[in-house]
Short mmCIF file of the C-alpha atoms (twelve columns), coordinates in Angstrom:
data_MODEL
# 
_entry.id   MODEL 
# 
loop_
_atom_site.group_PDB 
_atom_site.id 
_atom_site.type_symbol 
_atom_site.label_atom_id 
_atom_site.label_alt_id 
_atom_site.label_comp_id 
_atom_site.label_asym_id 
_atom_site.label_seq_id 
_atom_site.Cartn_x 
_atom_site.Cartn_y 
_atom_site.Cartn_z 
_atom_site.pdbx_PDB_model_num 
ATOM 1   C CA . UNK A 1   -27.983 57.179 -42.984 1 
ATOM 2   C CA . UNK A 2   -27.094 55.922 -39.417 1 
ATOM 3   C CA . UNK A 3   -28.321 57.601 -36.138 1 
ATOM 4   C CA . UNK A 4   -24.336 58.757 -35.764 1 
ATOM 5   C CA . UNK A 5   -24.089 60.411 -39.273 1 
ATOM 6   C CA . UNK A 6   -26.926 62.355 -38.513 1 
ATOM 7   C CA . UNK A 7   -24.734 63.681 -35.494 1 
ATOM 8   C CA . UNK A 8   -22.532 64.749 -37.031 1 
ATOM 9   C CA . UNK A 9   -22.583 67.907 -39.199 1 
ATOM 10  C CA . UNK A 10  -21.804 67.821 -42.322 1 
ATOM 11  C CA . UNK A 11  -19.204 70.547 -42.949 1 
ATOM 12  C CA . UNK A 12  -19.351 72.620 -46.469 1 
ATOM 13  C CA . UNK A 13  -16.234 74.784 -47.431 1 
ATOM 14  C CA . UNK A 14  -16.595 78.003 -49.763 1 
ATOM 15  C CA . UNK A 15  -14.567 80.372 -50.832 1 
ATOM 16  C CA . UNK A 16  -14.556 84.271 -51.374 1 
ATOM 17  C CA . UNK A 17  -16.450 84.665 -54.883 1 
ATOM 18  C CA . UNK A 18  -16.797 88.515 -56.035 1 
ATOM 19  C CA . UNK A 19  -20.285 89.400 -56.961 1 
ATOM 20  C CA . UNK A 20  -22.438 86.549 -54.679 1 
ATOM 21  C CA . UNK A 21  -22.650 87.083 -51.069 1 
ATOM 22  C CA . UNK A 22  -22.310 84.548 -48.316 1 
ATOM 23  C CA . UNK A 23  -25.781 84.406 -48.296 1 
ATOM 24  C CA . UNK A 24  -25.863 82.394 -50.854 1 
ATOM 25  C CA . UNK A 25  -24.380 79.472 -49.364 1 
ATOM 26  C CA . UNK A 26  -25.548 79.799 -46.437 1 
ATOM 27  C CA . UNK A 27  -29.105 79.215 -48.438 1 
ATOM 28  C CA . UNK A 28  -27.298 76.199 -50.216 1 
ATOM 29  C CA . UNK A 29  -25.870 74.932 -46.889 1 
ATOM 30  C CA . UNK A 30  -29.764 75.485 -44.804 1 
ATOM 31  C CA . UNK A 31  -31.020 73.815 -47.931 1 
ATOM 32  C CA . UNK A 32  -28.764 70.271 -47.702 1 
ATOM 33  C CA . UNK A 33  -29.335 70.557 -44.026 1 
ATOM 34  C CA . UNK A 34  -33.347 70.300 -44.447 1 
ATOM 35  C CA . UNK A 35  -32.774 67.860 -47.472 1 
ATOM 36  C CA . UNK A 36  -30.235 65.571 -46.378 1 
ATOM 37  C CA . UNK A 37  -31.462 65.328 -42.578 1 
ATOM 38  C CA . UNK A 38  -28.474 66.637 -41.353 1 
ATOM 39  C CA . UNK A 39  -26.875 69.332 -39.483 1 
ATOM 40  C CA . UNK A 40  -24.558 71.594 -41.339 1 
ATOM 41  C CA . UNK A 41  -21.633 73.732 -40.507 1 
ATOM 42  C CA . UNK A 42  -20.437 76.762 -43.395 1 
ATOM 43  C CA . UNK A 43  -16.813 77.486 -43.540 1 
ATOM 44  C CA . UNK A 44  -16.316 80.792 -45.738 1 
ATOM 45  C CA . UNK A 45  -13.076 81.431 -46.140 1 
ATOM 46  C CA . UNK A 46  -13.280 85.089 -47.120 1 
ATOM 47  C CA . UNK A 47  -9.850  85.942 -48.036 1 
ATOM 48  C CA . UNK A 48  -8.777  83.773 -50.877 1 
ATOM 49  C CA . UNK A 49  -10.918 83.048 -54.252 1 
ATOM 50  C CA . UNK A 50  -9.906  79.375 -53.723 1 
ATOM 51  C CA . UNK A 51  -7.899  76.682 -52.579 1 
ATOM 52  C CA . UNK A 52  -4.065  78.121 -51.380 1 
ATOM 53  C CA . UNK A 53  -1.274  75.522 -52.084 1 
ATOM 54  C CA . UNK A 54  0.677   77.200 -49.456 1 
ATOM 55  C CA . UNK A 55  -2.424  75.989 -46.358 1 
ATOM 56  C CA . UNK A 56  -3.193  72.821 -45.684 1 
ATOM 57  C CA . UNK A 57  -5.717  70.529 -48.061 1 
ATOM 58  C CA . UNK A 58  -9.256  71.026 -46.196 1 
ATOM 59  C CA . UNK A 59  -9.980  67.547 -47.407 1 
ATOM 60  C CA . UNK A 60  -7.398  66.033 -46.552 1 
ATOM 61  C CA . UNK A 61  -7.399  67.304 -43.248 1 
ATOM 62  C CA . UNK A 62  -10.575 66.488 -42.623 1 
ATOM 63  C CA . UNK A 63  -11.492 69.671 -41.895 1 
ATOM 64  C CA . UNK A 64  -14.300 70.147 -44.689 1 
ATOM 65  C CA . UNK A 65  -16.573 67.287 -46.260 1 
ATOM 66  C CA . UNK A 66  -17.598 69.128 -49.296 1 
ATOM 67  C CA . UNK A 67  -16.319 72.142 -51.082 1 
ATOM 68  C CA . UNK A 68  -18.658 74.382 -52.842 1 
ATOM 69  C CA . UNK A 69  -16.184 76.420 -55.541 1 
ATOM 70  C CA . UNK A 70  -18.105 79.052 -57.907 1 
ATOM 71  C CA . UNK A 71  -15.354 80.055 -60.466 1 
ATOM 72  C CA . UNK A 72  -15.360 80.296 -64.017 1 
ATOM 73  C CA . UNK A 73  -12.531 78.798 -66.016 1 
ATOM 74  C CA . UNK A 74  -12.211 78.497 -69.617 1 
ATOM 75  C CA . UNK A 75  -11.128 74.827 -69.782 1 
ATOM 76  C CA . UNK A 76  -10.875 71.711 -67.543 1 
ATOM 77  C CA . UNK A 77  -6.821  72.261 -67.946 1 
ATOM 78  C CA . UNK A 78  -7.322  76.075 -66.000 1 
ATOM 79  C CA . UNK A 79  -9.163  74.347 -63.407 1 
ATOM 80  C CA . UNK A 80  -6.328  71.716 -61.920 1 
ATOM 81  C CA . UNK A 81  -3.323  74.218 -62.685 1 
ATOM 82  C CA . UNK A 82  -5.150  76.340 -59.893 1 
ATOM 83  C CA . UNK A 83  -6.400  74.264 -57.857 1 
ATOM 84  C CA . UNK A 84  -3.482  73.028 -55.438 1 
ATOM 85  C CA . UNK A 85  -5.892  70.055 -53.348 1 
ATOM 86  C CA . UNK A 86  -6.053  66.727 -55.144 1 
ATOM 87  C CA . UNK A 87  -8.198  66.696 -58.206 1 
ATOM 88  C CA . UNK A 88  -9.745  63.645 -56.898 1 
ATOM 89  C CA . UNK A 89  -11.685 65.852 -54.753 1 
ATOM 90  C CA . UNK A 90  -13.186 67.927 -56.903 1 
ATOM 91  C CA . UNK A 91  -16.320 67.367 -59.167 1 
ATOM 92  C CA . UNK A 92  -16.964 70.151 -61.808 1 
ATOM 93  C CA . UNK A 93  -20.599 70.121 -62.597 1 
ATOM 94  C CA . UNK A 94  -22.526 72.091 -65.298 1 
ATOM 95  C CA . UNK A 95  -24.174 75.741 -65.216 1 
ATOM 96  C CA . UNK A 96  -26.839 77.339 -66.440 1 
ATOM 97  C CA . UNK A 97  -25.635 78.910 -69.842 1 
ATOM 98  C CA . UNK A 98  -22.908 76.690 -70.260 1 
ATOM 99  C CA . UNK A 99  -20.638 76.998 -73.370 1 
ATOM 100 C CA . UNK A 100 -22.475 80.578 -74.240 1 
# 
């Protein structure tokens, strides 16, 4: 990583997610911060459960570098008919108790 990356923060988007407080990613964002190097900057977006297609793509923007998005969908064909930013911006990864 270059002296000017480390300048710059690297900003995390979340969304409104019923049940986990903001806490939580503010412990997920203070943990990348100590891991990575690098300053971060939360952006909770407290109103919405996710992504709106009537506001403007954070991504492409360039108003967030990485999204954190805690939802629970039943298939991978759920997930892209609500999310209204390009899939190619989006990585689903695994959870504990997966498939249960």
């Amino acid at each position: 990583m270059t002296a000017d990356q480390q300048q710059v923060p690297l900003r995390i988007i979340t969304y409104l997610v019923p049940g986990l407080t903001v806490e939580l990613f503010e412990t997920i964002s203070q943990y990348l911060e100590v891991s990575l190097n690098r300053e971060t900057m939360l952006i909770y977006e407290s109103r919405f459960t996710g992504p709106q297609s009537d506001r403007s793509d954070p991504f492409k923007t360039n108003t967030a570098d990485l999204g954190i998005y805690i939802y629970w969908f039943h298939s991978m064909f759920t997930f892209t008919q609500s999310c209204c930013c390009s899939i190619s911006h989006w990585c689903i990864l695994p959870t504990a108790g997966e498939g249960k």
